[in-house]
TIPANU-648714 format. One line per field, with one value per residue (C-alpha): residue in three letters; x, z, y. Coordinates in pm, 1 decimal, always signed. Example, Ala and Ser with C-alpha at 12.3 -4.5 7.8 and 13.67 -1.06 7.14 Angstrom:
residuo [ALA SER]
px [+1230.0 +1367.0]
pz [+780.0 +714.0]
py [-450.0 -106.0]
END
This chain:
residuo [UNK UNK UNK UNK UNK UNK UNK UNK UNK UNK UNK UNK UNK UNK UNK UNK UNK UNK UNK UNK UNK UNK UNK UNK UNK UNK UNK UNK UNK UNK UNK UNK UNK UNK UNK UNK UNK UNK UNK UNK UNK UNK UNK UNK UNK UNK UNK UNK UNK UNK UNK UNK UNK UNK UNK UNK UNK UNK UNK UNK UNK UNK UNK UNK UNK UNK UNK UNK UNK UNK UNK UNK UNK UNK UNK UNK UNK UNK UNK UNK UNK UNK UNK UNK UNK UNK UNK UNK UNK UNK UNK UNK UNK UNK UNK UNK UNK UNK UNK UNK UNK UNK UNK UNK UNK UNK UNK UNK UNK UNK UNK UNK UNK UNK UNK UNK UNK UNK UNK UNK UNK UNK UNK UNK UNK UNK UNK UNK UNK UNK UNK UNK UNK UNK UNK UNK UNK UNK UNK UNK UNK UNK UNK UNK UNK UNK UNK UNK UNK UNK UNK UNK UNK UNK UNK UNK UNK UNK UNK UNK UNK UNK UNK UNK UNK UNK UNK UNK UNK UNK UNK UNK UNK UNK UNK UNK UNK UNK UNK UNK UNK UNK UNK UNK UNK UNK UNK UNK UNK UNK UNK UNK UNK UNK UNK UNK UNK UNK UNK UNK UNK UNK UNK UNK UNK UNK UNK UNK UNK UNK UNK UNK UNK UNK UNK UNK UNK UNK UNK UNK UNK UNK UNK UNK UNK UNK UNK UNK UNK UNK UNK UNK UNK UNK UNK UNK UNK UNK UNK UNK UNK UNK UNK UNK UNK UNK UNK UNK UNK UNK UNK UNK UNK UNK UNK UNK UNK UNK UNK UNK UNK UNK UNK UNK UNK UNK UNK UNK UNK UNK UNK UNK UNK UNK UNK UNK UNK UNK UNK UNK UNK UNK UNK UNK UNK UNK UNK UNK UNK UNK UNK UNK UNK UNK UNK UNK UNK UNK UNK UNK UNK UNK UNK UNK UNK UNK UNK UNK UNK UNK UNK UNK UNK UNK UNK UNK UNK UNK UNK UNK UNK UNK UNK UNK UNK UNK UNK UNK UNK UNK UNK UNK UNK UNK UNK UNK UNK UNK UNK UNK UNK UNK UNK UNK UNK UNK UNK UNK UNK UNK UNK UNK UNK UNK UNK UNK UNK UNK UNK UNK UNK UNK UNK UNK UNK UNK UNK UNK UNK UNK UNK UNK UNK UNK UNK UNK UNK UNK UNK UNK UNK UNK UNK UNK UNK UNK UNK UNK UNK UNK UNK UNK UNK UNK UNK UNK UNK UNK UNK UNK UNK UNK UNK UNK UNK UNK UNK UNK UNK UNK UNK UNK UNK UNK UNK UNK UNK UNK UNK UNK UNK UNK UNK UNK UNK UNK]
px [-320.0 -216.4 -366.5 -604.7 -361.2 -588.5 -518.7 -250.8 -144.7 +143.5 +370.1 +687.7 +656.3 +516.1 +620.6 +523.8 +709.3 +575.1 +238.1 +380.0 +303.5 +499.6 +588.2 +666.0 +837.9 +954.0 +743.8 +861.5 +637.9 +587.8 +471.7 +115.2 -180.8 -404.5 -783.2 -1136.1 -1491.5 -1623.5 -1564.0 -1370.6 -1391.5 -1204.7 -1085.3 -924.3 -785.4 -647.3 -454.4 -374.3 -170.8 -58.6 +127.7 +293.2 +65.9 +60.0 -195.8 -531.4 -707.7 -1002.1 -680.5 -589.6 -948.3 -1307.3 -1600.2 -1794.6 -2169.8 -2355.1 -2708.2 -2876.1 -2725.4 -2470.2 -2107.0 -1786.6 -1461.3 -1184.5 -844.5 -724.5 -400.6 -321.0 -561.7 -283.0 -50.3 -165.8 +183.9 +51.7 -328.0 -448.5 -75.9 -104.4 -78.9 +162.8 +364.6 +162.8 +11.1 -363.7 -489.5 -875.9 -976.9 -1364.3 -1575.2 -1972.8 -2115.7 -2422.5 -2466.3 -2417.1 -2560.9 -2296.6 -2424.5 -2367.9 -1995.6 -1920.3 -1978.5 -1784.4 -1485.3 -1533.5 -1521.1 -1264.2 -1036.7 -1096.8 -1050.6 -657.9 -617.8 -707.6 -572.1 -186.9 -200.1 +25.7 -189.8 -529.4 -547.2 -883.7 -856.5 -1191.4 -1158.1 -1537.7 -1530.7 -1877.0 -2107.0 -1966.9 -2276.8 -2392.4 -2046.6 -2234.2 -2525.3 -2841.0 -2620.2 -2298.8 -2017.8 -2129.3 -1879.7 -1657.9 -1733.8 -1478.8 -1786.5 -2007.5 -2312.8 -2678.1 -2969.0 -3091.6 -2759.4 -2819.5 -3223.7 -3133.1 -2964.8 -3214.6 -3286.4 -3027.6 -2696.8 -2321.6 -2318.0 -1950.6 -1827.2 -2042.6 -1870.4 -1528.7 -1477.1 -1632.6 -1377.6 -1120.1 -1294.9 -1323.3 -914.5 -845.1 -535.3 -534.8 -762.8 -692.3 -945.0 -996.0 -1088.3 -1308.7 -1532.3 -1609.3 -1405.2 -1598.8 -1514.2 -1100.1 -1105.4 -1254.6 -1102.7 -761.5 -854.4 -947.6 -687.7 -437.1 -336.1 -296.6 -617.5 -505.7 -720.4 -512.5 -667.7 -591.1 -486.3 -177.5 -455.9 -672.8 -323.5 -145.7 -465.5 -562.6 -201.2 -130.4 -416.1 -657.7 -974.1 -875.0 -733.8 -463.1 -130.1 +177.4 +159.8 -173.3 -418.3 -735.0 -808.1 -1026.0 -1050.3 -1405.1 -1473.6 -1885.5 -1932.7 -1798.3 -1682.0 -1507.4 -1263.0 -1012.7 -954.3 -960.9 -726.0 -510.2 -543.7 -466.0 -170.6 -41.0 -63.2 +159.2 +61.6 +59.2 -182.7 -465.5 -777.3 -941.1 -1298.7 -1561.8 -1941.4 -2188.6 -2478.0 -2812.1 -3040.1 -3356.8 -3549.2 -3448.6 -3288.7 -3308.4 -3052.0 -2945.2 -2602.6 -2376.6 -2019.6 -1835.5 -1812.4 -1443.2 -1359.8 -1001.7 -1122.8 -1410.4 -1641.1 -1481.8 -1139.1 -1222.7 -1496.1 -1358.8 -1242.6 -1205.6 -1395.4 -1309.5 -1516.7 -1377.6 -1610.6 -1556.7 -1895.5 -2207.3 -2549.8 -2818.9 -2617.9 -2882.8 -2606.0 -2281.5 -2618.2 -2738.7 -2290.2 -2269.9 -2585.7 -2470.3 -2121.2 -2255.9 -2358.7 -1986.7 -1942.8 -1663.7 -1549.2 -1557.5 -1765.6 -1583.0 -1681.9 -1421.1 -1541.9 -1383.7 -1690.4 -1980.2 -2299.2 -2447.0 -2768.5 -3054.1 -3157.4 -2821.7 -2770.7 -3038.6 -2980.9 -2597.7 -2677.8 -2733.2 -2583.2 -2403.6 -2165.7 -1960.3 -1761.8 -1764.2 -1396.7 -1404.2 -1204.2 -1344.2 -1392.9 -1743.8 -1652.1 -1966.9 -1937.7 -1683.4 -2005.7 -2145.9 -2485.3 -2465.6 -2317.9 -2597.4 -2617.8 -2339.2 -2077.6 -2049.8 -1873.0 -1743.7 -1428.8 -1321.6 -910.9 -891.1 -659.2 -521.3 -185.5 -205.2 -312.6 -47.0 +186.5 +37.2 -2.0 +354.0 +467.5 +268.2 +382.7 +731.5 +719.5 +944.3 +764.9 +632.0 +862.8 +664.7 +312.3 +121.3 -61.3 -411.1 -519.3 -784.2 -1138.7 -1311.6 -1625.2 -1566.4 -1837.1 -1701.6 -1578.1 -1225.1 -1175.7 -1061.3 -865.4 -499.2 -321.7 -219.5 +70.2 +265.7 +180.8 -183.6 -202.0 -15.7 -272.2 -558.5 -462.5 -433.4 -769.3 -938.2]
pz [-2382.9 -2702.1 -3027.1 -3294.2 -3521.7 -3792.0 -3611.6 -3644.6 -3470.7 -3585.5 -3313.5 -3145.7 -3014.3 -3257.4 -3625.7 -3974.8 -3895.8 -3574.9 -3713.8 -3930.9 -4216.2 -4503.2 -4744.0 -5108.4 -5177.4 -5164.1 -5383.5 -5499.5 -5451.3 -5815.4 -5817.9 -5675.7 -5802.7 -5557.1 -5680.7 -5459.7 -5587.9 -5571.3 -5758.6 -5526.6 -5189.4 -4970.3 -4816.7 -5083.7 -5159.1 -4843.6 -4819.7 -5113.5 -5090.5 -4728.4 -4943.8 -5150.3 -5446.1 -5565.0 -5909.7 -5844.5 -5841.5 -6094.2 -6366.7 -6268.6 -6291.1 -6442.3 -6265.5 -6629.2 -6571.3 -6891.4 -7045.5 -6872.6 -6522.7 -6544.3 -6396.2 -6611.2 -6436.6 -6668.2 -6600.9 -6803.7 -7036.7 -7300.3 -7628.3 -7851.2 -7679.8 -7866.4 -7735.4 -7402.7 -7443.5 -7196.3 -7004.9 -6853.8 -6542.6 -6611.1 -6290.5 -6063.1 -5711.0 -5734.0 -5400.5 -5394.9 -5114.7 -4996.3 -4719.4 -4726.6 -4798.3 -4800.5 -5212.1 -5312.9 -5119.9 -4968.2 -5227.5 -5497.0 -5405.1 -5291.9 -5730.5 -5800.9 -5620.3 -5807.5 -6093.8 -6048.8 -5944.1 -6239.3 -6454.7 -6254.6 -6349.9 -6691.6 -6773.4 -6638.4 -6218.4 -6040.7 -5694.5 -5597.2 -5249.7 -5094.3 -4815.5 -4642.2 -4273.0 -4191.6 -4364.4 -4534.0 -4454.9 -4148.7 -3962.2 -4148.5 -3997.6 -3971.8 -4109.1 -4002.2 -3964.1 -3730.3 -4025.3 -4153.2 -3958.7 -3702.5 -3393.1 -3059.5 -2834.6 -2940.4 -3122.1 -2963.8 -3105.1 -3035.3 -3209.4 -3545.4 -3587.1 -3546.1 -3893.3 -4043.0 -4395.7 -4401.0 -4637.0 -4476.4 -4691.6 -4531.4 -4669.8 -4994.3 -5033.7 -4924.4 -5198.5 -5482.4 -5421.8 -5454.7 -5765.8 -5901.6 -5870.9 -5493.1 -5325.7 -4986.9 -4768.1 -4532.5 -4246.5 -3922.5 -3571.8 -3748.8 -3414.1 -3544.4 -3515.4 -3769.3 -4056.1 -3933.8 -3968.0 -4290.3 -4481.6 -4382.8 -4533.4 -4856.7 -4931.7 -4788.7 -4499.7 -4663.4 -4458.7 -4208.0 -3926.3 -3794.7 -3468.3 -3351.2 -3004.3 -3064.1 -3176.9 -2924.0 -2639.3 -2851.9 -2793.9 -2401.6 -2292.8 -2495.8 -2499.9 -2224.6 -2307.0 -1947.8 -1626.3 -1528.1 -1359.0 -1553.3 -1318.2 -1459.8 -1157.7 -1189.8 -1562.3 -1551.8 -1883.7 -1945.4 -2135.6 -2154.3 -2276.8 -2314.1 -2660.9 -2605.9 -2281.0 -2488.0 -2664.4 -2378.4 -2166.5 -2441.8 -2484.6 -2074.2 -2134.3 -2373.6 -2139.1 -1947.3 -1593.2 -1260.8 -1139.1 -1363.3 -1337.4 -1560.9 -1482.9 -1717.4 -1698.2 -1815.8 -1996.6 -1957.6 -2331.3 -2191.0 -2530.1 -2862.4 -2768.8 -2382.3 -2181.6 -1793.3 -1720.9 -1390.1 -1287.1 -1405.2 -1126.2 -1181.5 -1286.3 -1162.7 -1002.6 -779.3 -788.0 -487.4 -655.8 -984.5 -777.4 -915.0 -1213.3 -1552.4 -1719.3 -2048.6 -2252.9 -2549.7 -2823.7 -3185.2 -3327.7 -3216.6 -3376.6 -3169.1 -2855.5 -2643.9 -2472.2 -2368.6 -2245.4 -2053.4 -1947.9 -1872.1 -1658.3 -1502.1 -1409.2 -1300.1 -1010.6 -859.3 -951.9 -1167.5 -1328.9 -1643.1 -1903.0 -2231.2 -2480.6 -2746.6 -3046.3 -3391.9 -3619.8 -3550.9 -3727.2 -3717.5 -3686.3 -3594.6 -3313.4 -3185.5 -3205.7 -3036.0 -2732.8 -2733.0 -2659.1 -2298.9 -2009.5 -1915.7 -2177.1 -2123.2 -2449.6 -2764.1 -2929.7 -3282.5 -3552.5 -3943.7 -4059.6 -4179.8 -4301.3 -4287.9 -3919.7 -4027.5 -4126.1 -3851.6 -3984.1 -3927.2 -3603.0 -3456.0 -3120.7 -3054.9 -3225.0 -2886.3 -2734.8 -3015.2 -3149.0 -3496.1 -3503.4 -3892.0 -3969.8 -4289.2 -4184.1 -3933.1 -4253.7 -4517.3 -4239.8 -4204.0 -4577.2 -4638.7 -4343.5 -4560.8 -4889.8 -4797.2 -4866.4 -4694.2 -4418.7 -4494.7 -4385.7 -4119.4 -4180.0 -3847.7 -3682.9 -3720.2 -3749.3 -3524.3 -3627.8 -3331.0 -3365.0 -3209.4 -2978.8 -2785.1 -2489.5 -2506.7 -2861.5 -2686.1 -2418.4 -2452.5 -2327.3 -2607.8 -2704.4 -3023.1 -3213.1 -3097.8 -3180.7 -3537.4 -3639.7 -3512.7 -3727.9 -4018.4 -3984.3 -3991.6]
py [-5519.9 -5652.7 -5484.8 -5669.6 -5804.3 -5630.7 -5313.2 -5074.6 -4778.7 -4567.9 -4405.9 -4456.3 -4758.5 -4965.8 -5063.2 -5212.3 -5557.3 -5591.9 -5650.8 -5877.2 -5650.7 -5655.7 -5324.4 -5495.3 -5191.4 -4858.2 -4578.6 -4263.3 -3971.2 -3950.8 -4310.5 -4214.7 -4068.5 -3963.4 -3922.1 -3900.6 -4059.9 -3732.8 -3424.2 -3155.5 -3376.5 -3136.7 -3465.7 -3629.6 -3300.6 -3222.9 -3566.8 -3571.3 -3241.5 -3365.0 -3642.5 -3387.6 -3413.4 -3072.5 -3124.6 -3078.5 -3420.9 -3260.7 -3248.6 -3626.0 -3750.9 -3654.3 -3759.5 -3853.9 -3909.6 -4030.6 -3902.5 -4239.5 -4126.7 -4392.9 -4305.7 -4316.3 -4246.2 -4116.5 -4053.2 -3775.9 -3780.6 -3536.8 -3592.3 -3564.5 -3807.9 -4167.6 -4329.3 -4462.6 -4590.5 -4781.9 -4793.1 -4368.4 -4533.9 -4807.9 -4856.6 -4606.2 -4656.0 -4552.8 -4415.0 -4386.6 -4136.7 -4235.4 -4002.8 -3983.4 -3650.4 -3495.6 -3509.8 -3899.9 -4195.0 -4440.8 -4632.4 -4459.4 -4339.1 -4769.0 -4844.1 -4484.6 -4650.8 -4974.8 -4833.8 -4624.1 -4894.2 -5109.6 -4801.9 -4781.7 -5135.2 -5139.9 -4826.7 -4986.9 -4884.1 -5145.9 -5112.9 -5004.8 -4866.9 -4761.8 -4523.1 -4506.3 -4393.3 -4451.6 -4808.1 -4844.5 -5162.3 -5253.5 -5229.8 -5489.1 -5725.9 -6070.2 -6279.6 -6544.6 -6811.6 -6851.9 -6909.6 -6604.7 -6340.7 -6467.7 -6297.9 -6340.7 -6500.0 -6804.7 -6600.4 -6717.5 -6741.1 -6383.4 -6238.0 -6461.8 -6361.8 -5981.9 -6098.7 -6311.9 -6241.4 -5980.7 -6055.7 -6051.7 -5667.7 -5637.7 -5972.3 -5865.2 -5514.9 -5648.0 -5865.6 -5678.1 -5400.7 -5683.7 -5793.6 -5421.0 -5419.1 -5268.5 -5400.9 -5321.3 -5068.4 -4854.6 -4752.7 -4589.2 -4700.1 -5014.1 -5152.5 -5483.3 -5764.4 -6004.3 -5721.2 -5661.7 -6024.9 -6074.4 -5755.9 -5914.3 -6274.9 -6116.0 -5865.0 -6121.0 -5909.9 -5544.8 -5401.3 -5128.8 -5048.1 -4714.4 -4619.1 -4280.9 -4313.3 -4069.1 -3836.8 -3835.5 -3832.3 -3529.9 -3295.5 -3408.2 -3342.0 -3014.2 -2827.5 -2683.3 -2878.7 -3109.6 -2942.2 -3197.5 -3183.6 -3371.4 -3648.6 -3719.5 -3617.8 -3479.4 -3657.5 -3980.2 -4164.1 -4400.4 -4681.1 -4651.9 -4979.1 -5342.1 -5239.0 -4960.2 -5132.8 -5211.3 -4893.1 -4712.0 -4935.6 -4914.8 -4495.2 -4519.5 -4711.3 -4471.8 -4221.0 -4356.2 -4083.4 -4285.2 -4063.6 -4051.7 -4273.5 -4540.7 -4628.9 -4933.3 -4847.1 -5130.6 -5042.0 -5250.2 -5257.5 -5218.0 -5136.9 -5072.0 -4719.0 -4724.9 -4847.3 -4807.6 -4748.2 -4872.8 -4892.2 -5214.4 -5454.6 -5496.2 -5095.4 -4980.0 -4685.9 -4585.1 -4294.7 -4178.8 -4171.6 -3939.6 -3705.8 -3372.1 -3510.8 -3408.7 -3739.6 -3821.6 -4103.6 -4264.7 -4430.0 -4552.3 -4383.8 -4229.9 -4231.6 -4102.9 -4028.6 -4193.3 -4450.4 -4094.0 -3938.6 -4182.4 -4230.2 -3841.1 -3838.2 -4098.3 -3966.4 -3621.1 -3770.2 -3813.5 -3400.1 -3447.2 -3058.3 -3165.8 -3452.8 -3469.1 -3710.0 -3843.0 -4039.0 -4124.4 -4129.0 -3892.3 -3898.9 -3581.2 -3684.8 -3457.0 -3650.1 -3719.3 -3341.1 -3296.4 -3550.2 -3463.3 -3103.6 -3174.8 -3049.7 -3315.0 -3365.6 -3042.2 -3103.3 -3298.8 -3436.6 -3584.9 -3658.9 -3564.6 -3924.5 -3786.9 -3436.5 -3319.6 -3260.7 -2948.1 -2790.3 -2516.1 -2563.8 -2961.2 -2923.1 -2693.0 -2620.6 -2855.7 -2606.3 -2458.8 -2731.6 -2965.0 -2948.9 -3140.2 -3314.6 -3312.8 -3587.1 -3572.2 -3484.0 -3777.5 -4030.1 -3947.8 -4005.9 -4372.4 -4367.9 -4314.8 -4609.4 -4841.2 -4760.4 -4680.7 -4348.4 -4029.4 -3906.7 -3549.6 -3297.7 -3013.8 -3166.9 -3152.0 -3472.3 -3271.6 -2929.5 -2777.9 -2665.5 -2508.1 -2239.3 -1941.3 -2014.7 -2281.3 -2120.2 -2231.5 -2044.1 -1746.9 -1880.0 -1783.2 -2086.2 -2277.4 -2416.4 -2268.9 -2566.2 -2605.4 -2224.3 -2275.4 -2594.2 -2372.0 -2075.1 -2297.1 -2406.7 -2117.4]
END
């Protein structure tokens, strides 16, 4: 399968030029400033430390918030110096870390990044970059008419009035960010292919979409949340949904193990959140072939969970040993909690695009079978491949966040790395 050409994936077998993607030039660590929209994001800290920034991002930037509840963004420099006003950063790459929270509205931190950014540029920054790994507004990828999002089928008539009166928000949000002074974004595992293409028109190529399929490989095949042999038997990977084929085809290519399994279920809207779910008419495998199986599904989000539900059910019918649901983005929503804490999803595998889901209380019930890839490490490696940085020396891919009550915490069968990561999450 060949990738989006606004997606990238970072791994052995793949590189900058093959994309077609051009680095104007190398940086030197001290060359960029890493900051967050939001005072002590553990996110933006944690990158920014993976990238070898070592001053705390609250002595780089204060998060000013006038008497009339108006924001201010000010980069700090030293009172007394009146040498460089207006030019502090003068040659610098700006990186502008962005993750929703649980204190400031999407809204809210979308016009903190703005403004930040145009404070970079007037202030003397060479480049904006805005990483957002949950890019904001891209629900919202299309509008009431068909030249408003270009979409890989012809649209019909249903598609354009679920849009009518609505604005193109992505199209909206994309180029007020270029207007505030970003230069290129970087994102994670973006599902819609109207909002790839447009982000790439309007920062004139320099949008990432890094999708994690080394990620999601590293942790299958070296730790003991699947039962498979090296040849690849007994794992089965899903795609639930037409969306999701691709990703998953790709994430079995990857895998490269002539004996696992990759199966396509359809899924049938029936009602606003019901749907009824059946095996793809042209799947690779059968149910016969994965009975027994450790089944893995791969998504890019999840909301209310109805849809893996409704998969897992579904799949429990064949008796595989195992249901394991992977997805990039997960909205900890109380009903999705809720519905995801059936039976018949066996485990939960994220990554902590929303941080919030590091959070036992947010995670609930679910805590005793989800476990969170934090990804920083993973990032400021893709950070530093686009802005021709060094690679950082001994930084992990992820680090592991598992409660103590899923019932693999206590298992003693990990590998020295998967044990190191998991250490230094704790």
């Amino acid at each position: 399968m060949a990738c989006d050409p606004c997606s990238i994936c970072f791994n052995s077998a793949w590189s900058l030029t093959q994309f077609g993607i051009l680095v104007n030039q190398s940086h030197q660590l001290s060359d960029i400033v890493v900051v967050g929209n939001f005072s002590d994001d553990p996110f933006a800290i944690d990158l920014a430390y993976a990238l070898g920034q070592r001053e705390d991002i609250a002595d780089l930037i204060s998060m000013k918030t006038f008497a009339n509840s108006e924001f201010c963004p000010r980069f700090i420099s030293d009172e007394r110096d009146f040498s460089r006003i207006g030019s502090k950063l003068k040659g610098k790459t700006v990186i502008i870390v962005s993750t929703a929270n649980g204190y400031v509205s999407r809204q809210n931190l979308a016009m903190r990044t703005m403004l930040i950014a145009r404070s970079a540029k007037e202030n003397g920054a060479a480049a904006v970059v805005l990483v957002e790994p949950d890019l904001f507004y891209s629900a919202q990828d299309r509008g009431p008419r068909s030249d408003l999002g270009e979409t890989q089928n012809e649209r019909e008539k249903e598609d354009l009035k679920k849009f009518d009166g609505q604005p193109f928000t992505a199209k909206l949000y994309a180029e007020m960010l270029k207007v505030a002074g970003v230069d290129s974004v970087v994102t994670v595992h973006n599902h819609s292919h109207a909002v790839q293409t447009m982000f790439s028109e309007i920062f004139d190529g320099q949008f990432y979409n890094l999708i994690p399929y080394e990620l999601y490989l590293n942790y299958l095949t070296e730790s003991n949340i699947v039962d498979i042999k090296p040849d690849g038997e007994g794992l089965a990977l899903c795609a639930p949904d037409k969306g999701a084929r691709d990703f998953v085809k790709e994430m079995f290519t990857q895998l490269n193990m002539p004996k696992a399994r990759f199966i396509m279920l359809d899924k049938d809207r029936t009602g606003e959140r019901k749907v009824e779910i059946q095996l793809h008419a042209e799947s690779e495998a059968t149910f016969d072939e994965i009975s027994g199986h450790d089944i893995v599904l791969f998504d890019d989000m999840v909301r209310t969970g109805s849809t893996v539900v409704k998969s897992c059910q579904f799949l429990k019918q064949i008796n595989p040993r195992k249901t394991i649901f992977a997805v990039t983005h997960f909205y900890a929503s109380d009903e999705g909690r809720e519905k995801m804490a059936h039976p018949a999803i066996d485990e939960i595998l994220t990554l902590n695009t929303l941080p919030t889901v590091l959070n036992r209380d947010v995670q609930g019930r679910l805590r005793r079978k989800m476990v969170v890839l934090k990804i920083e490490g993973w990032l400021a490696r893709n950070l530093c491949e686009i802005l021709g940085l060094p690679l950082p020396k001994g930084e992990a891919l992820y680090q592991i966040d598992m409660s103590s009550k899923n019932p693999r915490f206590s298992r003693k069968i990990w590998s020295n790395d998967q044990l190191a990561s998991l250490r230094s999450a704790e």
